[in-house]
N, C-alpha and C positions, 0 to 999 in steps of 0.2 A: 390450678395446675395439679398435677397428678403426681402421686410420690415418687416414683420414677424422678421427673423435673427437678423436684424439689430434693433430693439427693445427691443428684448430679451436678445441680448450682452449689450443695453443702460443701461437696468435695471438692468441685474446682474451686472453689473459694479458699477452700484448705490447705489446699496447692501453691496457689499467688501468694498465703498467706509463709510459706514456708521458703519460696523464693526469694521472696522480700528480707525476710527477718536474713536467711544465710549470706543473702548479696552483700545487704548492708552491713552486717559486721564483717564478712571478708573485706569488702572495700576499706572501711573504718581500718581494720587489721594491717593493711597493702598499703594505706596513706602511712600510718604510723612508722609501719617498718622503713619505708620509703623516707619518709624525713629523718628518722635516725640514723639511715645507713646502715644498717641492720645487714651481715651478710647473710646469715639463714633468718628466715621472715617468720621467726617463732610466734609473733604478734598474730600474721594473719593468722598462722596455722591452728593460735588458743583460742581466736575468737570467730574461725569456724566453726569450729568442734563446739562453741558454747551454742553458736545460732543452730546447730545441729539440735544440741539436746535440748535446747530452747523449742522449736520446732517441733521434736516428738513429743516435750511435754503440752505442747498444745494441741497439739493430733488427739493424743490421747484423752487430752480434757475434753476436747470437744465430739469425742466420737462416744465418750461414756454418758451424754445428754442426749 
């Protein structure tokens, strides 16, 4: 495959990898608040923000290899 290919498999992979990590703790955050009763959903909103900076910290790891 040509690097072109092989760059573009790197980064959408990067991508799904970044979906994944935000969905999952938003949801995780969205059940929690949901079963407390939570009227502001500070839960999801903390553990976006974490799957956020979770996410760039692996952008970044994986873009400086």
């Amino acid at each position: 495959m040509s690097k072109l290919t092989n760059d573009y498999i790197k980064y959408t992979g990067i991508a799904f990898q970044m979906i994944v990590i935000i969905g999952v703790l938003s949801f995780i955050g969205y059940e929690i608040d949901k079963r407390a009763a939570h009227a502001t959903p500070w839960v999801t909103a903390a553990l976006s923000l974490t799957g956020v900076f979770i996410s760039l910290y692996l952008v970044i790891k994986s873009v400086k290899d």
